[in-house]
N, C-alpha and C positions, 0 to 999 in steps of 0.2 A: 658820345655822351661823357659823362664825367662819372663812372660808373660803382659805387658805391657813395659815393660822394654825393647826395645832395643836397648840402645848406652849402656849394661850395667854399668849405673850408682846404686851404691849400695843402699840397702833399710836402710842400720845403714850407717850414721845417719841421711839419707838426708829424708828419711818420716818417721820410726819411733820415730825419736826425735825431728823434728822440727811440722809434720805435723800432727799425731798423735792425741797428746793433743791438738794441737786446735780443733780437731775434734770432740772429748770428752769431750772438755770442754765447747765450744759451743751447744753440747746437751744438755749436764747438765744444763746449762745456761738457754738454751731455754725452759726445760722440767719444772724445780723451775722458770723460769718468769711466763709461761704460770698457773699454780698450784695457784704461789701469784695474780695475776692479775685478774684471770676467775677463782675463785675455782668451785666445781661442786658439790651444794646440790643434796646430793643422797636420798630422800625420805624426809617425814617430819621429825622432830626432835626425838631421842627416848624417850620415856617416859618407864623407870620402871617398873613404880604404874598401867601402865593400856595394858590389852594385846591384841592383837590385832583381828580385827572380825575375818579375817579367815589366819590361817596360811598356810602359801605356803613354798615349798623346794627352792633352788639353782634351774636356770633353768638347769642346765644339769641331777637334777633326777626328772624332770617333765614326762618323757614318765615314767619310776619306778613309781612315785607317782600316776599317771594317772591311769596307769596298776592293784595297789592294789586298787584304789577307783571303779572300773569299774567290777572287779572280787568279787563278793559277800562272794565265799569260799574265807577265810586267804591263806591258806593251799593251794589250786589251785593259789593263786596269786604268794605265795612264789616259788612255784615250776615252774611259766611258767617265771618266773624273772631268774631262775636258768635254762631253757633252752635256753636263750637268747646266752650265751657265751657257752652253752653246742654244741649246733647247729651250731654256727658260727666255732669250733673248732673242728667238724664235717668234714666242705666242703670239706679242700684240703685230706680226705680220699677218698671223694666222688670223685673227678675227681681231673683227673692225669692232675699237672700244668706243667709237661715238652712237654708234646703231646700239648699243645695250650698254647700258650706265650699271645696271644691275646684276653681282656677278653671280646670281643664278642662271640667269639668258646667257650665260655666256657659258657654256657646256665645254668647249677646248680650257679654256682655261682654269676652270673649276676643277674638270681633271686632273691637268697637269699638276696643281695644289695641292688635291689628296692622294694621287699618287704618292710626289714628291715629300710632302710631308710622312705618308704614312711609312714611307723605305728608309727617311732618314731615322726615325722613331725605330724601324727594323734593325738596322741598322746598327744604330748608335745605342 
């Protein structure tokens, strides 16, 4: 279909070229006003010369980082960090996703999901 569109009037040049850039420009606009007006101090200032009391990762490897501080063996941490994606890559051998479309029918996998989610959430 032509879909907003229909007395079809064409999209060159009646929105691509007149409506377009102001659209784009007006973001632009908005996104550098808002930047110079409210900048947003992101922690205190860095310093260098002094480091700091305790070092933390990126929060997306805080369930990782959490997981090797929690596991005493290296050696066991590294390896249940490498079941993480070994397992997930696992499921769709485990049950057959053409027999259930819906992932409530599908009990292994819906598990492995609340599990999964809920440890990194522990976690992290």
């Amino acid at each position: 279909g032509m879909g907003h569109n229909y007395y079809g009037e064409p999209a060159w040049p009646n929105d691509l070229l007149y409506m377009f850039p102001v659209v784009i420009l007006g973001t632009f606009a908005g996104c550098i006003g808002l930047a110079i007006l409210q900048p947003s101090a992101i922690g205190e200032p860095a310093n260098p010369f002094a480091t700091p009391l305790e070092i933390l990762p990126e929060w997306y490897f805080f369930p990782t980082f959490n997981l090797l501080r929690t596991i005493p063996n290296k050696l066991l941490g590294v390896l249940s960090m490498a079941a993480v994606p070994a397992g997930l890559l696992t499921v769709p051998f485990i049950e057959n996703i053409n027999k259930f479309q819906n992932p409530f029918r599908r009990p292994v996998a819906s598990t492995v999901f609340i599990v999964g989610v809920t440890t990194a959430v522990w976690l992290g």
